[in-house]
N, C-alpha and C positions, 0 to 999 in steps of 0.2 A: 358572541353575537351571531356568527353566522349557522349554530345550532341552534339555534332559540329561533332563525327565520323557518328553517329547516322541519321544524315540530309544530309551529305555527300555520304552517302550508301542509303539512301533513293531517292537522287535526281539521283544517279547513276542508280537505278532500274525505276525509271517514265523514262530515255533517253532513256530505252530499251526497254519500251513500249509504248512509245507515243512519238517516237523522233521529228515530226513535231511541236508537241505543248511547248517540253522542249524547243526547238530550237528558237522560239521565246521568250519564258523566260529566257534564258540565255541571249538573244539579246538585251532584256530590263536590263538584271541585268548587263551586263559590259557596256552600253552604259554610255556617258559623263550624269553626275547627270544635272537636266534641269535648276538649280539653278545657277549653274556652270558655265554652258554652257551660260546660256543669261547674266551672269555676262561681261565675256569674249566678248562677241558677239559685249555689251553693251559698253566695252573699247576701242575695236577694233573700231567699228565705231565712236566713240568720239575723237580716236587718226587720224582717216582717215578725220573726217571731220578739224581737225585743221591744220593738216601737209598743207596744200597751204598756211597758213596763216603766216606760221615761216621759219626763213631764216636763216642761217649763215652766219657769216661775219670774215671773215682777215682782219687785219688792219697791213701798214705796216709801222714800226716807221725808225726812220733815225739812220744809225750805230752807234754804240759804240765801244767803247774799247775792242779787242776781238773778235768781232763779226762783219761779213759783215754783216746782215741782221738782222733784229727784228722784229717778227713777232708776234702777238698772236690771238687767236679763242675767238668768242662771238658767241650773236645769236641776234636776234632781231622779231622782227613782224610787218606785216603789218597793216597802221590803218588805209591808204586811199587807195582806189583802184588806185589811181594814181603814187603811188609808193612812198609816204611815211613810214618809218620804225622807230619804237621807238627799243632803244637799251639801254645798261648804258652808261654814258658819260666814266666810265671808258674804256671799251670794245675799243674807237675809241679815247683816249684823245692823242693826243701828234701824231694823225698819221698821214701820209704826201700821204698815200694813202690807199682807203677803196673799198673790194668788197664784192660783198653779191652773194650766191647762192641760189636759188630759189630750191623749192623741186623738179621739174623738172631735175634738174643737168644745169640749166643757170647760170654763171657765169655774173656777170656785177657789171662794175665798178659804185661807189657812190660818192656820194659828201655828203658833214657836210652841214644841212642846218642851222638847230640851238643846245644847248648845255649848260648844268645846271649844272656845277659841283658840287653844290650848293647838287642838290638833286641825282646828282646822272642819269641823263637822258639825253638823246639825240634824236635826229631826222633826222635823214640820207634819201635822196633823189635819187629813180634810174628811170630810163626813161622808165617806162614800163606800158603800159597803162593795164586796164581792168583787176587787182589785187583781191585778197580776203582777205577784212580787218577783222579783227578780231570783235567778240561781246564784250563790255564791260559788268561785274558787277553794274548796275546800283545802286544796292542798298549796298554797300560795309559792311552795318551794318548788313545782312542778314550771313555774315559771322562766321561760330563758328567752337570752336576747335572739335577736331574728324571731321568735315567735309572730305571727298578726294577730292584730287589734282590730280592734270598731272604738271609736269613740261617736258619742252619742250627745251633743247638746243643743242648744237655743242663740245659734248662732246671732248678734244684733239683735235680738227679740223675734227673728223671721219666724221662729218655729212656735209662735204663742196664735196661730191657726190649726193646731194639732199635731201631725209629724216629726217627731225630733230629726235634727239632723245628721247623717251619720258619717263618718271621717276614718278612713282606714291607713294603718300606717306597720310598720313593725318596732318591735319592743328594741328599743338601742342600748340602755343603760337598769339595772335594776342595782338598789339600793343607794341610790346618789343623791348628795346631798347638795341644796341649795346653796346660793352664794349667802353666807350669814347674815348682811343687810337687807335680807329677800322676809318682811316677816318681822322684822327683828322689832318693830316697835310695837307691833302687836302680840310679842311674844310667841309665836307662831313655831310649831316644829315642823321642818322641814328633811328633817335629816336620812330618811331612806325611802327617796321617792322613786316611781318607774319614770324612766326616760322613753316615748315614742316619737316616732316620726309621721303621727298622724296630722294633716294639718286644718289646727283649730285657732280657733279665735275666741274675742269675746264672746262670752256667753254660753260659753259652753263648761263653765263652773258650776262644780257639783253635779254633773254628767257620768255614767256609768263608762268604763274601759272594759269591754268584754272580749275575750277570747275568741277562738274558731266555734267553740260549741254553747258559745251565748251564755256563758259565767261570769261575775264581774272579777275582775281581778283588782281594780283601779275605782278611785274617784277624782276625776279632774279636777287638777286645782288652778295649775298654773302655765301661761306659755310666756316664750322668750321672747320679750318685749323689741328686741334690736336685731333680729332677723332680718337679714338679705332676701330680697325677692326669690324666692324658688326654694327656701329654704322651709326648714319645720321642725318644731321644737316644742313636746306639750310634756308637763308630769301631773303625775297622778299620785295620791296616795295610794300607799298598795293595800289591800285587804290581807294583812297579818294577821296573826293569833293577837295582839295589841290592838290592830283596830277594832278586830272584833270584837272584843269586850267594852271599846269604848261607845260602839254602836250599839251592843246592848243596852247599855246604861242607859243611853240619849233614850232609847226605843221606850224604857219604864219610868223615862221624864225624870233618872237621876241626876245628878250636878257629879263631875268627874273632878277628880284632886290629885293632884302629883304631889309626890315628895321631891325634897327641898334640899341640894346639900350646898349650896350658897358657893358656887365657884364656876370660874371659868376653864375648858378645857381644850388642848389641841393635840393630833394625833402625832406622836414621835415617830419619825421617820428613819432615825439614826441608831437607835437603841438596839436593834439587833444585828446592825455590825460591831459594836463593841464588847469587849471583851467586860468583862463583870468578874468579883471576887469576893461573893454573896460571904459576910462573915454571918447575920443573924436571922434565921427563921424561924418564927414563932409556931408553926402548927407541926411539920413533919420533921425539923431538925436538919432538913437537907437543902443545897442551896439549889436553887431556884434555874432552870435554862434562859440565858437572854432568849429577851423577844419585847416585841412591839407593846408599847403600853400607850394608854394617855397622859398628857402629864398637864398639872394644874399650874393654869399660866397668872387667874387672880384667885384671890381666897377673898368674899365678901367679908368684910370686920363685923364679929357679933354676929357671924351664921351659923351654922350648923360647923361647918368644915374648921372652921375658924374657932370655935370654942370644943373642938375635939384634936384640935394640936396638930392640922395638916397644914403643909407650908408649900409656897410658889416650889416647882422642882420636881415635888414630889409626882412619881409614876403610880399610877394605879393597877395594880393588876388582878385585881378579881372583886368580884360584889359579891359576897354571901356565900364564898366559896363556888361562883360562877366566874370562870375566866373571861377577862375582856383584852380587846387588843386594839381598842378603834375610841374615840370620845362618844360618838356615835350609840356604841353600847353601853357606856356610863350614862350618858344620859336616860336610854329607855329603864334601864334596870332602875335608875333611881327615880326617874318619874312615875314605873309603876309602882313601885314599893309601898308610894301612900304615905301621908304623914301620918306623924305621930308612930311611926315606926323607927327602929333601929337595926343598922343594918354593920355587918363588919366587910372592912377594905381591908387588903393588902395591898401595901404602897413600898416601892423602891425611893431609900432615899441614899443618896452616897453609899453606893455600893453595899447598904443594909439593907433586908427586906424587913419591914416592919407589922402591924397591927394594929388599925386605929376600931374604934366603934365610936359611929354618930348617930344622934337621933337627930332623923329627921325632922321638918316640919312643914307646913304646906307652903307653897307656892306662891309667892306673893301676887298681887294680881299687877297687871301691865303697868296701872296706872302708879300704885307703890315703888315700882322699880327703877321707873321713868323720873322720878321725883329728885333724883341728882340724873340731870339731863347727859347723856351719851351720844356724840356724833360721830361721823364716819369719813376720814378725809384722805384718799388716796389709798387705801389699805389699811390706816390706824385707825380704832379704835380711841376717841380724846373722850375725856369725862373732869368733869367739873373736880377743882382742887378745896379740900373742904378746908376751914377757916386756922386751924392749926399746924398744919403744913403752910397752906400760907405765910403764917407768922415767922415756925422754925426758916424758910428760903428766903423770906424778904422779897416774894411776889409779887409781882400784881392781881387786884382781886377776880380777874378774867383771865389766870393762868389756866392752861390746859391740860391733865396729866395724861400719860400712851399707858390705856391699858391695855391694847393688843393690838402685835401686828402682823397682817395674814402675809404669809410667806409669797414672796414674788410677789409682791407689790410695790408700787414706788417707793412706798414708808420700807418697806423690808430693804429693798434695794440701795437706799438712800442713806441706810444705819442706822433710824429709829428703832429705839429700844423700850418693851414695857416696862417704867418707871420714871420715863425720860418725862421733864415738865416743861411744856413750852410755854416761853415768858414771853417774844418778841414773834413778830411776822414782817418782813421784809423792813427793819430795823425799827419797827414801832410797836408798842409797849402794848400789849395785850388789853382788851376793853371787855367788862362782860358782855357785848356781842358779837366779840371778836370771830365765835365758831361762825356767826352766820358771814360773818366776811370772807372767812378761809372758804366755807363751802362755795362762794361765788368767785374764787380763784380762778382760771384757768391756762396762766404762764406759768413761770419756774416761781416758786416761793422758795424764800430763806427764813428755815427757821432759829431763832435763839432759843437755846435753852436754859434752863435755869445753872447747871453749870457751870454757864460760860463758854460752853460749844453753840455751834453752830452747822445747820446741816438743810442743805440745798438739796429741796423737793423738787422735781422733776414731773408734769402731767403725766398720765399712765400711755396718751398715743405716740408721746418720747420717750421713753423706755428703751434701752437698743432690743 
């Protein structure tokens, strides 16, 4: 302190005698730091070059109950100069009419050209020639965490006066997958999204994520709904070799198809610490290195997987002579593959490595899937028990069967097992609306199983 009076009274005595000269050093000492400043300069004109490129959009749903009108905010971007716009498919699903505003402040009505529930994307159409599409990430693997972002959307609908909004954050997570109930009734892939810490909100779905050099790498899809104040949490789809071909398709108004292998799957955690004593390989003769595989935890009855002789257990370890090591990668490889195609697996079962070949087939749609109902309670997975199983247990017709349960959750925690039926809840006898009862649980439940066990659910905020 007492050199800081010291320099202070000193610089006070040079302004009395050379005030021309301090007067330019003072000019220099509060001016903006030059660091600073081209930082600034540098965002500024990276937000000015992209605003023509991003649009908001109203979509307008058809009334409900309560309500004359239904309305909600997205954003979207331009990627043809002809007026093509990628968006989420959620942003515009279900709407019966769609407009976009341009940063200009032009309103104009759109049309749905094409639409992927699937992934999550769309491709909306307006009549406006001579547009600024946006630059893609060519190399989407150039992408790493700590990078910065810009996120760009239609906050609340604020930005449906022109200017998109933009939201800066850094990349925290790339290829992270959503929690499974994120989506899951809309059949929705989630599974290799960018994690940023830009902080957005509504309406900024189907919004471009672009890089330092104004590429998009992302399309916002989704943020964490239970954020703490100060907090932030948004993902994006990334711009893969996969997306991009599915944003082609939307772009030529095609309709996109997945192939089908009718199973559920989760990443093995364990498999390459243990030892293995590969007796039978079918292509090279030689046994195989442990390592991490998927392993199928349901086999749909009467699917693809299921009429090609794969069983609960079984590890997957390659699609097509493509090594996989993650569920993650089983899914993409076999949703692009397309149906009506066949494809060969290599699956670890009991210590053999085997060969299966399935033909695919397409994808059922949400509605198909949903039609034996699936709910989500604590970490299991329950699904409706069909009428002969019933019969063989001697259940009640509102039994519930575990077909999966995510690890470290109450149900994992608790010893629920997929296969497990639950017949009873807090000693009373299952009702076919018993799921909506459990879902409105919030203390400890007991449940009975068909068995004859019994196994005490615990809330997930009592957990130790």
């Amino acid at each position: 302190m007492p050199r800081l009076t010291i320099l202070t009274a000193t610089a006070l005595t040079l302004c009395t005698l050379a005030a021309p000269a301090n007067a330019q050093f003072l000019s220099r000492l509060f001016a903006k730091p030059a660091p600073l400043a081209e930082t600034q300069d540098a965002i500024e004109s990276l937000v000015r070059s992209i605003t023509p490129s991003v649009v908001a959009i109203e979509a307008h749903r058809p009334p409900t109950a309560g309500a004359s009108d239904t309305r909600s905010a997205g954003a979207g971007f331009i990627i043809t100069g002809d007026g093509k716009i990628l968006t989420s498919e959620h942003v515009i699903a279900d709407a019966i009419s769609i407009y976009v505003t341009l940063h200009s402040g032009n309103r104009i009505r759109a049309r749905r050209l094409a639409s992927d529930p699937r992934a999550d994307l769309a491709v909306i159409q307006i009549d406006t020639p001579s547009l600024t599409p946006v630059q893609w990430l060519d190399n989407p693997e150039s992408l790493r965490r700590g990078h910065m972002v810009v996120a760009f959307g239609n906050p609340l609908g604020l930005s449906a006066d022109g200017p998109a909004a933009p939201s800066m954050g850094l990349v925290s997570a790339i290829a992270r997958p959503l929690p499974d109930s994120f989506g899951q009734s809309e059949d929705r892939y989630y599974g290799d999204m960018i994690q940023c810490t830009a902080p957005v909100g509504p309406g900024y779905s189907g919004g471009p994520l672009v890089d330092i050099h104004g590429r998009v790498v992302g399309i916002l899809t989704a943020i964490a709904s239970q954020n703490r104040p100060g907090e932030s949490l948004a993902f994006a789809v990334p711009i893969s070799q996969r997306t991009r071909a599915v944003i082609a398709k939307l772009a030529r108004g095609e309709d996109v198809e997945y192939g089908y292998l009718g199973i559920s799957a989760r990443d093995d955690t364990t498999s390459a610490d243990r030892p293995f004593n590969f007796t039978t390989v079918s292509s090279t003769n030689e046994p195989l290195a442990p390592r991490r595989a998927p392993v199928l935890t349901i086999i749909t009855p009467g699917g693809p997987a299921d009429r090609a002789g794969l069983q609960t257990g079984d590890a997957v370890l390659s699609v097509n002579a493509t090594p996989i090591s993650t569920a993650d990668e089983l899914v993409q490889l076999i949703g692009a593959a397309g149906p009506g195609r066949r494809v060969a697996l290599t699956i670890r079962r009991d210590n053999r490595t085997l060969q299966a070949t399935v033909d695919l087939t397409r994808r059922p749609s949400p509605t198909a899937q949903n039609a034996s109902r699936q709910w989500l309670f604590r970490g299991a997975a329950l699904g409706e028990v069909d009428a002969a199983m019933l019969g063989q247990l001697d259940a009640p017709a509102g039994a519930l069967l575990v077909l999966m349960v995510t690890a470290g959750s109450p149900a994992d925690r608790a010893g629920l097992t997929p296969g497990d039926v639950v017949v009873r809840v807090n000693g009373r006898g299952l009702t076919p609306d018993s799921a909506d009862t459990l879902a409105a649980l919030s203390d400890d439940c007991l449940l009975g199983l068909a068995n004859g066990g019994s196994i005490l659910l615990k809330p997930a905020a009592l957990q130790p």
